[in-house]
VEXMARPA-602394 format. One record per residue (C-alpha): residue number from 1; z, y, x; residue in three letters. Coordinates in steps of 0.25 Angstrom, whole numbers, padded with zeros to 4 digits. Example, Ala and Ser with C-alpha at 12.3 -4.5 7.8 and 13.67 -1.06 7.14 Angstrom:
REM residues 2
   i    up north  east  aa
   1  0031 -0018  0049 ALA
   2  0029 -0004  0055 SER
REM end
This chain:
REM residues 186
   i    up north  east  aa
   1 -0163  0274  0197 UNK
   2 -0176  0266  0198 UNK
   3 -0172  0258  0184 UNK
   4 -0163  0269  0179 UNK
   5 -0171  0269  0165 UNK
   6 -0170  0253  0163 UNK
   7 -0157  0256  0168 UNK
   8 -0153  0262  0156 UNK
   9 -0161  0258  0145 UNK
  10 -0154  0243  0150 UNK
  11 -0142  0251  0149 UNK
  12 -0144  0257  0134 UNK
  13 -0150  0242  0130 UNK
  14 -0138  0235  0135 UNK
  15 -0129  0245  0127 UNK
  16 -0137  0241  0116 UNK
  17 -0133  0228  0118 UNK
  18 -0118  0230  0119 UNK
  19 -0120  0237  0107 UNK
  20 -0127  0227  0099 UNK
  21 -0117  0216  0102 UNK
  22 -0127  0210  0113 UNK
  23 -0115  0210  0126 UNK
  24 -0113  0199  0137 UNK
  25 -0102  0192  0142 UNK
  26 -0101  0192  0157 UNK
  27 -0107  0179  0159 UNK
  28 -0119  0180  0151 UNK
  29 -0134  0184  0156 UNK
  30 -0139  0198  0151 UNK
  31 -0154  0198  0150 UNK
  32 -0163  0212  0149 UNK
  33 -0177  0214  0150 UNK
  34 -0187  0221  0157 UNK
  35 -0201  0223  0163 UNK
  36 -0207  0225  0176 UNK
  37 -0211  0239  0177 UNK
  38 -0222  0245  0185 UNK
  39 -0209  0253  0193 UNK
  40 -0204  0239  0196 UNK
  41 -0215  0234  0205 UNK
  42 -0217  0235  0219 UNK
  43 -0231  0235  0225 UNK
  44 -0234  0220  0223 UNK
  45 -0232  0224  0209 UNK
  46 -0220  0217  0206 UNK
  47 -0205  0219  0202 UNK
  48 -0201  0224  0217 UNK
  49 -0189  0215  0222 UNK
  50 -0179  0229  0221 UNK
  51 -0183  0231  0206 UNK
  52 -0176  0219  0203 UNK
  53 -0163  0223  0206 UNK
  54 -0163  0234  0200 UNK
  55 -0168  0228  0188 UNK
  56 -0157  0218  0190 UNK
  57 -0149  0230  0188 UNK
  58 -0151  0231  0175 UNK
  59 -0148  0217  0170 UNK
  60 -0134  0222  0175 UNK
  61 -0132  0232  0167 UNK
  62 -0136  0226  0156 UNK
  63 -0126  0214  0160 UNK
  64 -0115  0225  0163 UNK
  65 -0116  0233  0149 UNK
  66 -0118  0221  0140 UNK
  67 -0106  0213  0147 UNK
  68 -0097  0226  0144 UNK
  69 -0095  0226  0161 UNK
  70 -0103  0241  0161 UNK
  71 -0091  0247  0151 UNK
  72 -0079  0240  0159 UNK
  73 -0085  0246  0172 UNK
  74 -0087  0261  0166 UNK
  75 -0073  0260  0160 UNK
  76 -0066  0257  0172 UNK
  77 -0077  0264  0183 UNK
  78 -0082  0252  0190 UNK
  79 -0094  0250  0193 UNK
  80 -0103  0238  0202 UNK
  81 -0111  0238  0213 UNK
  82 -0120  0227  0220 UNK
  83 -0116  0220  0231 UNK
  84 -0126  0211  0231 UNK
  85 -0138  0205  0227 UNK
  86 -0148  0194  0229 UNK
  87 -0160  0194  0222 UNK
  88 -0170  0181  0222 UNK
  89 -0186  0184  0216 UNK
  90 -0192  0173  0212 UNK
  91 -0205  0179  0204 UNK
  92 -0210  0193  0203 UNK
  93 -0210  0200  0191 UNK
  94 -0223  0209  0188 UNK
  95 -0226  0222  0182 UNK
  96 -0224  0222  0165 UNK
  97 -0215  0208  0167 UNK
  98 -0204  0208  0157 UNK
  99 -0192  0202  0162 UNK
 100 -0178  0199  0160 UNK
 101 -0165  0203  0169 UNK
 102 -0155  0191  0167 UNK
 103 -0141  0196  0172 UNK
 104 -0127  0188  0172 UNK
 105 -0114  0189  0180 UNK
 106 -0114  0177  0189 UNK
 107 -0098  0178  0194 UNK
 108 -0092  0185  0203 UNK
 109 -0084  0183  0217 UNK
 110 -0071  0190  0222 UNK
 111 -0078  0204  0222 UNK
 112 -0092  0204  0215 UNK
 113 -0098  0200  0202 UNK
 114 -0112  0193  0203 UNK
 115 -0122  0194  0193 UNK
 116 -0137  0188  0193 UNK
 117 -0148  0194  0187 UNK
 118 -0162  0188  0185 UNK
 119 -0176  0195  0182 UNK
 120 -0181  0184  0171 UNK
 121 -0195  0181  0166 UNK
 122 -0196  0171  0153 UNK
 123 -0184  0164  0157 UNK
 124 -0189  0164  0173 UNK
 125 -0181  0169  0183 UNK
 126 -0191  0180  0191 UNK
 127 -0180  0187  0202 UNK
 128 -0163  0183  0203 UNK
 129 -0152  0193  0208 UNK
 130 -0138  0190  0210 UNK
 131 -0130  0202  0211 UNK
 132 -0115  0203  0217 UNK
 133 -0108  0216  0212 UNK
 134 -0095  0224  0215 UNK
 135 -0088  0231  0203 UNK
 136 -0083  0246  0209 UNK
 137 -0075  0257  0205 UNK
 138 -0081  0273  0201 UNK
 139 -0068  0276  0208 UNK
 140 -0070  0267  0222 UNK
 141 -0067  0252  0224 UNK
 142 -0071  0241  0219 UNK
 143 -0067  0233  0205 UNK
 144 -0059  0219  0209 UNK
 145 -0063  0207  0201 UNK
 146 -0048  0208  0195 UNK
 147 -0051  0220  0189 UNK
 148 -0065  0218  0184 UNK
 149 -0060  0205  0177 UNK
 150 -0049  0211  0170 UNK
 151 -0057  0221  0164 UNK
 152 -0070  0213  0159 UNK
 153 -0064  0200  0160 UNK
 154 -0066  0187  0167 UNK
 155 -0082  0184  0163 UNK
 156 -0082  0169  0158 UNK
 157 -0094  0158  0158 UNK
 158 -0100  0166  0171 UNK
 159 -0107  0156  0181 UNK
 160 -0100  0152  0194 UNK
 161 -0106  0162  0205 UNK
 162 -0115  0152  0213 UNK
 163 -0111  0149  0228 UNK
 164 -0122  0156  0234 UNK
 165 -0121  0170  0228 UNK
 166 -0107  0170  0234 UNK
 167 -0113  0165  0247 UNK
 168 -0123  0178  0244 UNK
 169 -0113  0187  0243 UNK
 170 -0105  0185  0253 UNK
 171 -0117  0183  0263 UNK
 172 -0124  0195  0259 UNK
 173 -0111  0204  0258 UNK
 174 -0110  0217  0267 UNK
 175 -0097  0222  0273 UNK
 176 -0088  0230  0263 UNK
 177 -0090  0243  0264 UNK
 178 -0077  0245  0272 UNK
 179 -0083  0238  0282 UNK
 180 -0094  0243  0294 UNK
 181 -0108  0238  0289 UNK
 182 -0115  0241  0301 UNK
 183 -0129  0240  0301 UNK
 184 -0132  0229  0314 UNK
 185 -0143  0221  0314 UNK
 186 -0143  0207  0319 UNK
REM end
């Protein structure tokens, strides 16, 4: 709830752009922008590292509803979750800042799309996130690649998922949830 406003105006603007023509095909980069407001500082007085993910979310809204992946989803009562994420800073964004969100799809592995999203300031690269996520149904279960696939399509001209965020993934993966997690530190 601490961006639902941006949440949907992003929204509304990217059902603006659907309407005007203005869509993406999987494997291009959608771009929104934004400004650093005084809610999205911490105490140093600039963007706290947990604002950006959640800004992030947005970039992936608007990626989801301009690609036509939001419709599909509604229609058939799927929905995605993160699974992971990893998120790099490189500079901090200050109070006022315009910025942009830079999103694309950057593959997917045998049970996970990845997506990156950068936080962009004229054409430099502030803060980088790659994002691993799992496509789920309303009614339980999960949605299996063949099934995704056949309904929006295999995506063309998308990148080759570098070795390392596979490495990522899998070494930052938890036990499946049918599986003890206990909590035993080493």
């Amino acid at each position: 709830m601490n961006v639902i406003w941006r949440t949907l105006l992003v929204i509304l603007r990217a059902r603006l752009r659907v309407r005007r023509g203005r869509t993406l095909e999987a494997s291009e980069i959608g771009r929104i922008r934004l400004t650093t407001l005084p809610t999205d500082l911490d105490i140093l007085r600039h963007m706290n590292n947990g604002r950006y993910l959640s800004l992030f979310d947005l970039g992936r809204w608007d990626l989801l509803i301009r690609t036509g992946l939001f419709d599909i989803m509604k229609e058939r009562g799927w929905y995605a979750v993160v699974s992971s994420e990893t998120i790099t800073f490189r500079k901090s964004l200050q109070l006022w800042q315009r910025f942009d969100i830079e999103s694309r799809m950057v593959g997917h592995d045998e049970r996970a799309v990845f997506m990156e999203h950068r936080a962009v300031v004229d054409g430099e690269v502030y803060a980088r996130v790659i994002v691993r996520a799992r496509m789920m149904r309303f009614s339980g279960g999960t949605v299996g690649h063949d099934e995704l696939f056949a309904a929006v399509g295999v995506p063309t001209g998308m990148p080759d998922v570098d070795d390392w965020i596979h490495e990522w993934a899998s070494a930052s993966a938890l036990p499946s949830t049918r599986t003890a997690a206990p909590s035993v530190w080493e």
